[in-house]
C-alpha positions as a printed NumPy array, in Angstrom:
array([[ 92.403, 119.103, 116.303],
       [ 90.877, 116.27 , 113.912],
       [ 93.282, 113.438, 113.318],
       [ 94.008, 112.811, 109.837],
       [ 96.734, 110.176, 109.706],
       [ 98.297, 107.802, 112.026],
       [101.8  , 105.896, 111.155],
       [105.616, 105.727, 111.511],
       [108.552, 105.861, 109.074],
       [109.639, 103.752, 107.199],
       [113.282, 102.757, 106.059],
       [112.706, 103.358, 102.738],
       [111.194, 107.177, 103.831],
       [114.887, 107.802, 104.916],
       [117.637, 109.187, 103.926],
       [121.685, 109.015, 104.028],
       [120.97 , 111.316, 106.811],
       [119.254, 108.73 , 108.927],
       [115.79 , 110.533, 108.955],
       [113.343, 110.81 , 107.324],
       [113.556, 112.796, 103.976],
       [111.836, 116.276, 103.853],
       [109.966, 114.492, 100.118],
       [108.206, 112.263, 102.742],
       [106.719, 114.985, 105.166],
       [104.762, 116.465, 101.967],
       [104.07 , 112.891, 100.743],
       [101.99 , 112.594, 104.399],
       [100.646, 115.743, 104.148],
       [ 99.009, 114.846, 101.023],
       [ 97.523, 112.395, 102.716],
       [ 96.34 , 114.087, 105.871],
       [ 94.716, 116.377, 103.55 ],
       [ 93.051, 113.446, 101.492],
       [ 91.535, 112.504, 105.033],
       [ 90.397, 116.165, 105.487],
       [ 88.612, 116.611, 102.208],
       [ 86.091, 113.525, 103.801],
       [ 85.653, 115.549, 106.623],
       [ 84.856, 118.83 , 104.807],
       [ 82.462, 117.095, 102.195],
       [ 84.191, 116.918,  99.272],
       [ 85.092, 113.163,  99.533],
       [ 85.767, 112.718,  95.457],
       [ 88.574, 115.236,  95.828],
       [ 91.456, 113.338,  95.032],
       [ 89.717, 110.378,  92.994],
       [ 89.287, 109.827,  89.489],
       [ 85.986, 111.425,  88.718],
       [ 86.239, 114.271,  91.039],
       [ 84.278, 117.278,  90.003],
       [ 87.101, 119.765,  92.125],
       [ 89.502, 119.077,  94.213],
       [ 92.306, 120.888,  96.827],
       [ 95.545, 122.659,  95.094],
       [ 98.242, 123.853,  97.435],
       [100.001, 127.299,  95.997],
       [101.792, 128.414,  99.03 ],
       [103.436, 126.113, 101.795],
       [105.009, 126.868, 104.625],
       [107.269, 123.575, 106.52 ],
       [108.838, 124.017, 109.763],
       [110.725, 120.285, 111.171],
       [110.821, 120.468, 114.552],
       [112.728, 117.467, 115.59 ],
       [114.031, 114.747, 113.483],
       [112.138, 111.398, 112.431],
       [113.847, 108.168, 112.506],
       [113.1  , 104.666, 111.5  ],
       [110.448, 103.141, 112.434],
       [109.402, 106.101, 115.368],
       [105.099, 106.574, 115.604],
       [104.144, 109.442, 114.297],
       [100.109, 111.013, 114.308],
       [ 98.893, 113.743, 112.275],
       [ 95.963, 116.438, 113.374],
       [ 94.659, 119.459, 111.39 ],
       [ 92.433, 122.476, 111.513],
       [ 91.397, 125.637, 109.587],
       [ 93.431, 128.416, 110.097],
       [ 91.382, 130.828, 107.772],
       [ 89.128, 130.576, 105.007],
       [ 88.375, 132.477, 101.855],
       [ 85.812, 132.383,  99.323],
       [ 87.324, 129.708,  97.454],
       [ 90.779, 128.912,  99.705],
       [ 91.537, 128.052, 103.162],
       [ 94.821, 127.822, 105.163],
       [ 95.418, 124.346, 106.851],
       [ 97.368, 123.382, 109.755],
       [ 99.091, 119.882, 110.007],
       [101.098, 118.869, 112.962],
       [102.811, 115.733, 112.7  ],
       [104.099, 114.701, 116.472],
       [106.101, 111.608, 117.505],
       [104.724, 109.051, 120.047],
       [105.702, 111.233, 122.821],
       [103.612, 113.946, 121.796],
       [107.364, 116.185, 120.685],
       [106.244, 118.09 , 117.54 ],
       [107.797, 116.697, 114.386],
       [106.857, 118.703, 111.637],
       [104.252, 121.175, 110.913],
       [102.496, 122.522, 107.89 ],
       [100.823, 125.616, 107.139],
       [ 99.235, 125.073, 103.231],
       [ 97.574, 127.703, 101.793],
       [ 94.948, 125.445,  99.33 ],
       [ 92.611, 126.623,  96.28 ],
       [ 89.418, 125.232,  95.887],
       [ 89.68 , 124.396,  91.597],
       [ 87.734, 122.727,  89.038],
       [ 89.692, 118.912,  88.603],
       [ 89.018, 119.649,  84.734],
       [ 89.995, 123.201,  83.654],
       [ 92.112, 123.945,  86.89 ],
       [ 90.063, 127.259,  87.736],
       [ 89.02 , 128.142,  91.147],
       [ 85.479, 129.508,  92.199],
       [ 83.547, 129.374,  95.251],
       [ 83.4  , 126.505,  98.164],
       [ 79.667, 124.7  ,  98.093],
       [ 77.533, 125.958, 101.402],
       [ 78.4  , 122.589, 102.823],
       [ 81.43 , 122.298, 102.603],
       [ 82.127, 125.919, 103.579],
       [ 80.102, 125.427, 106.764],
       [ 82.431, 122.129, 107.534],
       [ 85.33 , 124.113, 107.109],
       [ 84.163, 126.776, 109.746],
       [ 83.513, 123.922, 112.249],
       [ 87.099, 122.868, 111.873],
       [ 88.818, 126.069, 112.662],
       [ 91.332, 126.094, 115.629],
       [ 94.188, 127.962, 116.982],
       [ 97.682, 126.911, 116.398],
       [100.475, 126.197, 119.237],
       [102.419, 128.953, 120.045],
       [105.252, 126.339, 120.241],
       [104.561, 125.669, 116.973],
       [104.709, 129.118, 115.217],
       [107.452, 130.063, 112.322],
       [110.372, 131.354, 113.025],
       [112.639, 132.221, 110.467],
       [110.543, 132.501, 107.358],
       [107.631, 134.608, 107.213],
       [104.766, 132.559, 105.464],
       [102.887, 135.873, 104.449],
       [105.497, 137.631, 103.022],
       [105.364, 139.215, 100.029],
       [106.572, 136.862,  97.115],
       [108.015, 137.824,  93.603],
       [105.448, 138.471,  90.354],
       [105.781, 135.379,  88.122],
       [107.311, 137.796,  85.621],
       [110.628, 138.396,  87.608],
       [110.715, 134.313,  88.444],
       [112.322, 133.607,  84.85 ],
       [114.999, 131.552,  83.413],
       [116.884, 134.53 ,  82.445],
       [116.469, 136.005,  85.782],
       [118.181, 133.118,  87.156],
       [120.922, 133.669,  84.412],
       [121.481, 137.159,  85.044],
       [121.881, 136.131,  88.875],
       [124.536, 133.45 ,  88.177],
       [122.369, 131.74 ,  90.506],
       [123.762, 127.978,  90.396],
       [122.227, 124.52 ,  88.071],
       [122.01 , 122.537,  90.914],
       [119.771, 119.539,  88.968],
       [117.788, 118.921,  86.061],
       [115.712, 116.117,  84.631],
       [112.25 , 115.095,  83.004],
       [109.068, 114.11 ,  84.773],
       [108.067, 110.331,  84.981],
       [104.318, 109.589,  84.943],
       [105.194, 107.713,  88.184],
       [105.382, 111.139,  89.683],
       [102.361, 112.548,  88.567],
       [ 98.485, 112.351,  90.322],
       [ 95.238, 111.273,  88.957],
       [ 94.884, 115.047,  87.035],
       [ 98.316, 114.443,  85.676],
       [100.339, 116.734,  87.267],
       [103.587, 116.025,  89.312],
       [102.486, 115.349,  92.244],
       [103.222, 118.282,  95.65 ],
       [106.04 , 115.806,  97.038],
       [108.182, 115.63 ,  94.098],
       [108.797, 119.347,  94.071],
       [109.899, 119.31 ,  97.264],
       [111.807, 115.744,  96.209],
       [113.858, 117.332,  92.957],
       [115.148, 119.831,  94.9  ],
       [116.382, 117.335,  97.931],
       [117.752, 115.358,  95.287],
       [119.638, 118.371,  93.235],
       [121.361, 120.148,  96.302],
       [124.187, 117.596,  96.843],
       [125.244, 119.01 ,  93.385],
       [126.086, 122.655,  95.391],
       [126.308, 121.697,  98.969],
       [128.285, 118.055,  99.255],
       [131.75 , 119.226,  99.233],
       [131.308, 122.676, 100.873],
       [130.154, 120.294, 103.965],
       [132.919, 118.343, 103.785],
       [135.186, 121.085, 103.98 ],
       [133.27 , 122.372, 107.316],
       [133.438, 118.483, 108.83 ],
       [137.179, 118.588, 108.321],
       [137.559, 121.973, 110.084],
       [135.614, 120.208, 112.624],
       [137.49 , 117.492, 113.198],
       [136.914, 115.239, 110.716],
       [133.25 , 114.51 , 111.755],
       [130.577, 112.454, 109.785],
       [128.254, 115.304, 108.312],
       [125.194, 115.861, 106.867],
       [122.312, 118.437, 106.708],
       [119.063, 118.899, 108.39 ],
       [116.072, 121.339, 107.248],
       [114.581, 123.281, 109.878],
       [112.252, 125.415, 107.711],
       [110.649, 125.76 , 104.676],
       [108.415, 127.878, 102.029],
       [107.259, 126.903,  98.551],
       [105.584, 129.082,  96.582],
       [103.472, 126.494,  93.657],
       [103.678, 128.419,  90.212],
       [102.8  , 125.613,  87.897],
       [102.072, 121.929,  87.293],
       [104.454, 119.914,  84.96 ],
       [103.076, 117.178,  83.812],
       [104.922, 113.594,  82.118],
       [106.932, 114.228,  79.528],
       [107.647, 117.979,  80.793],
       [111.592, 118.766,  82.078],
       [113.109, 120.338,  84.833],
       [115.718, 122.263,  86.199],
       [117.037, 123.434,  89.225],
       [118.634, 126.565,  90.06 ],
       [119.711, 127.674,  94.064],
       [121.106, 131.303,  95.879],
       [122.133, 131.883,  98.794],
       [119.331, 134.353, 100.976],
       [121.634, 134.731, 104.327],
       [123.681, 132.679, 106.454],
       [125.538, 132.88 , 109.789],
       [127.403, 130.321, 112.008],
       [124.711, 127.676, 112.769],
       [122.274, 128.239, 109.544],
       [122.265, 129.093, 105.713],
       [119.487, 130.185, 103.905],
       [118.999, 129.052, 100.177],
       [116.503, 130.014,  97.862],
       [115.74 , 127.465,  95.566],
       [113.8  , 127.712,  91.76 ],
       [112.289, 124.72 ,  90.085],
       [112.507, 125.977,  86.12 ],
       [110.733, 125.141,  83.375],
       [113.665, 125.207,  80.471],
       [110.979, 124.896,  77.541],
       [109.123, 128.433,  78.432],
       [111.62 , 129.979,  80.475],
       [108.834, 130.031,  83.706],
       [109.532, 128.34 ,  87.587],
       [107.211, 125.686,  88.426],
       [108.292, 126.698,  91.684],
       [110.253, 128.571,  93.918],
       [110.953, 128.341,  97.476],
       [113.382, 129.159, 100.588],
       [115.249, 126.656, 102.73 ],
       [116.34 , 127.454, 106.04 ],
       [118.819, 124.404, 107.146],
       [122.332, 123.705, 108.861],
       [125.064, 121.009, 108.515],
       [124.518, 118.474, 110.537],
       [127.17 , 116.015, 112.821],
       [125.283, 112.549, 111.944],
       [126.848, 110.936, 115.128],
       [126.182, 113.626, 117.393],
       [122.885, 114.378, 116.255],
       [124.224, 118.367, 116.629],
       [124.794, 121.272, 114.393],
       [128.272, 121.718, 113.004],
       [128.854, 125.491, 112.721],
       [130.678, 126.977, 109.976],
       [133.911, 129.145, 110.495],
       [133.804, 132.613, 108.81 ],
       [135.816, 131.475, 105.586],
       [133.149, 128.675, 104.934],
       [130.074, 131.539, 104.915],
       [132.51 , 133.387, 102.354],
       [132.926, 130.025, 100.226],
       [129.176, 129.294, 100.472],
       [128.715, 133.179,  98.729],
       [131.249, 132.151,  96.785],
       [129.614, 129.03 ,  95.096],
       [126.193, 129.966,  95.816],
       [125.971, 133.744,  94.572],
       [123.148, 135.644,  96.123],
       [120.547, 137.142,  93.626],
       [117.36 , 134.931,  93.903],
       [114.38 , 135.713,  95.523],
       [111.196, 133.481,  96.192]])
């Protein structure tokens, strides 16, 4: 595997959890894959005058073991597959001890940086990407979300879908140009980064209410896997808002499917699933939730969504 980045986390990358935030991972992932687009000729890919440049649409996230303050952390890659104008890449980020951290699997179109269409990889960079293919870890394989599964048509992914689900507003807002890349769209972290942001709104006092049947512990949550499906690009000045359904949950994990809406056409900028579980912030352990608490949890968070 090629390394693409090398560094640790910062305080500021972390959370009231203690670790750091899942916005972060995909903020280093963006820039492992700026690394790899040197490597695969195409190094104007994320500058100013690039002729094309990567797009992720589908993104797969499992976080293997936690990332605090300050740890070292290294990032390698390889090809997993390769179309005629896509490719699947791997990212592993591991701590200084070599323990797996996180782990991408980002399915990435090849597009024009001015109209935003796709076509065809150059013979160059098409032969790099063949050198670069590998085969990922088996330790490092998904587990409870299938990356290839079949995902909804962007018809059925509406705002009135979401409606007729009594799916829950978890979050809303407007995008900054801040947040946005050199093309002007939002940039792949702050999806990921609304929807960290918005799910206090559904989740804070349902995990109090586990903590106290627990004993009163100090809780809060942990992702352990996650898939985002990337519909469309806001850009600054475009809003937001965020809508979340329970998939399935049982004593250790819930399941929450999350859509990023567009409230000016009606259309998800995204949609995703969240695999995750309360988590005792002393203990560093999972808190499991009593039968009554999966029955409040489909209680506030109806099922009904799909990604």
């Amino acid at each position: 595997m090629e390394t693409l980045w090398q560094g640790s986390a910062n305080t500021w990358d972390c959370d009231e959890m203690g670790h750091m935030n899942v916005r972060v991972y995909v903020e280093k992932m963006m820039e492992g894959l700026g690394s790899f687009s040197h490597l695969i000729e195409m190094p104007h890919a994320f500058a100013a005058n690039a002729p094309s440049t990567l797009l992720p649409t589908d993104q797969h996230i499992r976080f293997m073991r936690e990332v605090r303050p300050g740890r070292p952390l290294k990032m390698g890659g390889g090809v997993l597959e390769i179309g005629s104008s896509y490719m699947v890449l791997y990212q592993e980020i591991r701590h200084g001890d070599g323990t797996p951290a996180a782990v991408f699997r980002t399915r990435l179109e090849h597009i024009s940086a001015k109209t935003g269409l796709s076509f065809p990889w150059s013979a160059r960079t098409r032969a790099a990407l063949e050198s670069f293919r590998i085969e990922p870890p088996a330790e490092t394989l998904p587990r409870s979300i299938d990356p290839d599964a079949p995902v909804l048509a962007d018809e059925d992914t509406t705002l009135k879908a979401a409606h007729k689900a009594k799916a829950a507003r978890i979050g809303m807002g407007h995008v900054g140009a801040h947040h946005c890349d050199l093309f002007g769209r939002m940039r792949p972290e702050w999806f990921m980064g609304r929807i960290s942001d918005s799910v206090p709104n559904l989740l804070s006092d349902w995990r109090q209410s586990v903590a106290q049947e627990a004993g009163g512990k100090s809780v809060g949550a942990a992702v352990l896997e996650y898939r985002l499906v990337y519909r469309r690009w806001p850009k600054a000045g475009d809003r937001f808002e965020a809508y979340s359904a329970l998939a399935r949950a049982d004593g250790k994990t819930h399941s929450l499917v999350h859509w990023l809406m567009d409230p000016a056409t009606g259309q998800a900028w995204l949609t995703s699933e969240a695999v995750a579980v309360t988590l005792d912030l002393e203990a560093r352990k999972i808190v499991p939730s009593a039968p009554e608490h999966i029955a409040l949890l489909e209680k506030i968070a109806p099922r009904g969504l799909a990604i």
